[in-house]
VEXLUMGU-91606 format. One record per residue (C-alpha): residue in three letters; x, y, z. Coordinates in pm, whole numbers, plus 32768, in hexadecimal, padded with zeros to 4 digits. Layout:
N
AlaXYZ...
//
This chain:
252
Unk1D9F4D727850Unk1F124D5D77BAUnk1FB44EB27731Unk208D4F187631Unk21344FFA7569Unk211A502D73F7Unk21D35133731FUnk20ED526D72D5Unk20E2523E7154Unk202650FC7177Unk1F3951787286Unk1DFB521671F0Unk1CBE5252728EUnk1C12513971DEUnk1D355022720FUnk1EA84FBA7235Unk1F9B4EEA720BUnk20784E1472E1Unk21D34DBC729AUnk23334D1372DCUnk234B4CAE7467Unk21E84CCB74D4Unk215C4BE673D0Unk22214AC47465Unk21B04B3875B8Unk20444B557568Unk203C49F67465Unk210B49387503Unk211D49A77682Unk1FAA4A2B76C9Unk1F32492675ADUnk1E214A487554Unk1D3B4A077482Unk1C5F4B007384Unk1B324BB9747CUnk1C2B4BD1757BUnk1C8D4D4275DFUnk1DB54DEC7632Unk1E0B4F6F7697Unk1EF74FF37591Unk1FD4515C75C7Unk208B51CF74A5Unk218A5249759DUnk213653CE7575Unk1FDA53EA7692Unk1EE95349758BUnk1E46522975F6Unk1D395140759FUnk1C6B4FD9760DUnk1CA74F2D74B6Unk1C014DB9744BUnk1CCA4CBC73C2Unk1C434C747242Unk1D924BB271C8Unk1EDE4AF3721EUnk1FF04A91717EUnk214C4A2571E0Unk21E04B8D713AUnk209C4C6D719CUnk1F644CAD7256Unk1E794D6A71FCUnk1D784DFE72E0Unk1C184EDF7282Unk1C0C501E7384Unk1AED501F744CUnk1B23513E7546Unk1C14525F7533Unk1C7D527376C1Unk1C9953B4777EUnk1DB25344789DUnk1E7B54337986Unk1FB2536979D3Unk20D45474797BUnk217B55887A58Unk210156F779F5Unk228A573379CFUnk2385567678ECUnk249155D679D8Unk25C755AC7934Unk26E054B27A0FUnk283054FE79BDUnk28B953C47A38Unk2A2C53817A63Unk2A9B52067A04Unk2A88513C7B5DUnk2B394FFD7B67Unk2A934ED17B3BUnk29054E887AF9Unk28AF4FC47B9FUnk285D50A87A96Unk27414F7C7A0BUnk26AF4FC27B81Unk26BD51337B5BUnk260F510F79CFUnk250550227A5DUnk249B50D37BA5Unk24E1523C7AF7Unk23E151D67A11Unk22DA516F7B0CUnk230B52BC7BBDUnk22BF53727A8EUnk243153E579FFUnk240054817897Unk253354127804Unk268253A7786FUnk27DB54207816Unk290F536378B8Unk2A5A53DC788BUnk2BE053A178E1Unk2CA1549A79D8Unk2DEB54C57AA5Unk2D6453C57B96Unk2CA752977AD4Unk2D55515C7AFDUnk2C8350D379E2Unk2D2D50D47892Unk2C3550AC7790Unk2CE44FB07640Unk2C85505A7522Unk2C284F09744AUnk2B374E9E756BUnk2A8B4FF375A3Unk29624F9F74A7Unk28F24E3D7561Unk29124EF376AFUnk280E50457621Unk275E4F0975A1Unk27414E6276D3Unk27164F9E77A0Unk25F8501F76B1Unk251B4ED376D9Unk25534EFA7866Unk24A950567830Unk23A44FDC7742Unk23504EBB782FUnk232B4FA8797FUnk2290509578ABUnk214E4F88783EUnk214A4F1379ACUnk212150627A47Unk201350B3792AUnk20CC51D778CAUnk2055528E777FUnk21895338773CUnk22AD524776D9Unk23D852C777A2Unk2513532B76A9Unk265F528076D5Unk277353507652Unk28C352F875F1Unk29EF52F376FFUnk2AB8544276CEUnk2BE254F27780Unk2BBB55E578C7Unk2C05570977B7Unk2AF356A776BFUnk29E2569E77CDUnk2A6757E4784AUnk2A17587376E0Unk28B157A476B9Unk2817583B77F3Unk281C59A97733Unk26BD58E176A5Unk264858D877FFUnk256B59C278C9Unk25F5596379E9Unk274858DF7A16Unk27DD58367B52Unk290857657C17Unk28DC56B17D3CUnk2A1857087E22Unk29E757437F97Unk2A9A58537FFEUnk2A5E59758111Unk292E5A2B8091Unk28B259977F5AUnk279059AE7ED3Unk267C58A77F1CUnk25C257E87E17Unk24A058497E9EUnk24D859B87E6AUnk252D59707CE8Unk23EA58C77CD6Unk233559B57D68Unk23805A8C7C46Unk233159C87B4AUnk21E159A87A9FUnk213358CF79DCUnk21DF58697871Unk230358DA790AUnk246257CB78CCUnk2577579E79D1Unk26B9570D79BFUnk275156967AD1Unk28AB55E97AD3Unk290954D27BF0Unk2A5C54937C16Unk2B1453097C36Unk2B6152857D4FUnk2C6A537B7D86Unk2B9B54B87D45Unk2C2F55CF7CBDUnk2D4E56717CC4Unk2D5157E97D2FUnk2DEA583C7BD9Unk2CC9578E7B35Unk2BAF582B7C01Unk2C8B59907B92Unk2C53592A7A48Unk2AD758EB7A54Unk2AA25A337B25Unk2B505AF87A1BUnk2A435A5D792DUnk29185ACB79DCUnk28D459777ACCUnk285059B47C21Unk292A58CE7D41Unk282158387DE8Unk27E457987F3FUnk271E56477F35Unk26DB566F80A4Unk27E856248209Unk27FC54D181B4Unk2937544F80ABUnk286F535C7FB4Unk28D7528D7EB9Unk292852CB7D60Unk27F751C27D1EUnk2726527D7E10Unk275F53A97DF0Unk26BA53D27CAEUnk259053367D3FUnk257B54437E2BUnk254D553F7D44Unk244554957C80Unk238354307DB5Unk23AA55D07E00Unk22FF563D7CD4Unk220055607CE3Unk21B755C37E19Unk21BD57227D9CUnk20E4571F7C8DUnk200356047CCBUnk1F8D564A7E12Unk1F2657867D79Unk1E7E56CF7C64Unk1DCF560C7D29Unk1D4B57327E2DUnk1CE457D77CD9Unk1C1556A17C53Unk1B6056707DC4Unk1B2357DD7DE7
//
C-alpha cells in the first residue's frame, strides 16, 4: 500500500486531500483508481488507511477509513548538525538519516567546508534536498516528516543549540565523552543536537567555541568515520538505546 504525506490542515479524521507532487505520482505513475487505498501521515505521528473516492489531475481526494496507531519514531528528537560535505554526500546523509529515524536536520558552513553554498541556487538545492527527505521518509513508513532547515554559519548553530536539551560535537580527542553516555541520560521527549564536522573536522578553535556554549565533545567510538557516517552512527546509537528498551517493555 503506497504512502504519503499531506499537510495537517487538510487531514481530518473523516478525509483529506492530496496535492501538488503526489497527485502525478498516484494518477499518472500508480494509475490508481477510486476504492484503491493508500496510508496517509500528515507528517506530525498521525496516521491513517484512507480510500480513494476521487482524482483529478490537481487533487485527490480520499474518505478516512481507519485512524492508525504506528510506533515508527525515536522516543528522543535527534537533531544532525551537519557541516556541508562536498559533493552528493549530504543527499546520502538526508536519505539514510531519515530511515534511521533523525528528527530534523540542520547543515551548516564552518572553518573547514570546502562547499560554498551560491546564494541564487540555495532554494532549488532545500528543494531538492526536502523531496529526498520526504521520499525516505514514505519508504521507511515514518509518521513524523523529518524537518530540513536552512544552511547557517558555525556561529548561528552555536547560538540555536541553547533550544536543545542536549547539545553535542563530535571531536575525538583524549577523554571525551562517548555518545553513549549522553544518551544514557537522556529520556524520552528529550531533543539532541549533535554537530558533525566536513571532511576536515573541526578546528580546535571551533570545538572551544561550542564548549563555551554548553556542547559536550563527544567520542563516536576508536574508529575515525566519515563525515557521511558518522552521523549514522549516532542515529543507529539511539535507536539502539531507546528501542531495544521499547521493545523489552512491549514483550514484557
Amino acid at each position: 500500500m503506497q504512502r504519503y504525506f499531506v499537510e495537517p490542515h487538510s487531514f481530518t479524521e473523516n478525509e483529506l486531500t492530496i496535492v501538488g507532487d503526489d497527485v502525478h505520482h498516484i494518477v499518472n505513475v500508480m494509475r490508481a483508481r477510486e476504492g484503491e487505498e493508500i496510508i496517509v501521515s500528515d507528517g506530525a505521528g498521525r496516521s491513517a488507511r484512507a480510500k480513494l473516492v476521487y482524482l483529478s489531475a490537481k487533487e485527490v481526494r480520499a474518505e478516512v477509513m481507519e485512524m492508525l496507531q504506528e510506533e515508527r519514531e525515536l522516543p528522543i528528537r535527534v537533531t544532525i548538525g551537519q557541516g556541508l560535505p562536498k559533493g552528493e554526500k549530504l543527499e546520502w546523509i538526508l536519505q539514510k538519516g531519515t530511515e534511521l529515524g533523525a528528527y530534523s536536520f540542520f547543515p551548516f558552513s564552518s572553518e573547514r567546508t570546502i562547499v560554498k553554498l551560491d546564494a541564487k541556487k540555495e532554494a532549488k538545492k532545500l528543494e531538492r534536498w526536502r523531496k529526498i527527505v520526504k521520499e525516505a521518509a514514505e519508504q521507511s513508513h515514518r509518521t513524523v516528516l523529518p524537518e530540513l532547515l536552512s544552511p547557517v554559519s558555525f556561529r548561528e548553530i552555536l547560538e540555536a543549540g541553547q533550544s536543545y536539551t542536549h547539545c553535542a560535537i563530535a571531536y575525538e580527542k583524549e577523554g571525551s565523552t562517548t555518545i553513549h553516555q549522553v544518551l544514557e541520560e537522556m529520556t524520552a521527549n528529550d531533543s539532541l543536537l549533535v554537530l558533525v564536522g566536513p571532511e576536515g573536522g573541526f578546528s580546535p578553535e571551533e570545538v572551544a567555541q561550542a564548549e563555551s556554549k554548553g556542547f559536550l565533545t563527544v567520542s563516536l567510538g576508536p574508529r575515525i568515520l566519515r563525515t557521511e557516517t558518522a552521523s549514522q552512527y549516532v542515529l543507529a546509537c539511539a535507536s539502539y538505546q531507546f528501542e531495544r528498551k521499547a521493545s523489552s517493555l512491549r514483550k514484557g
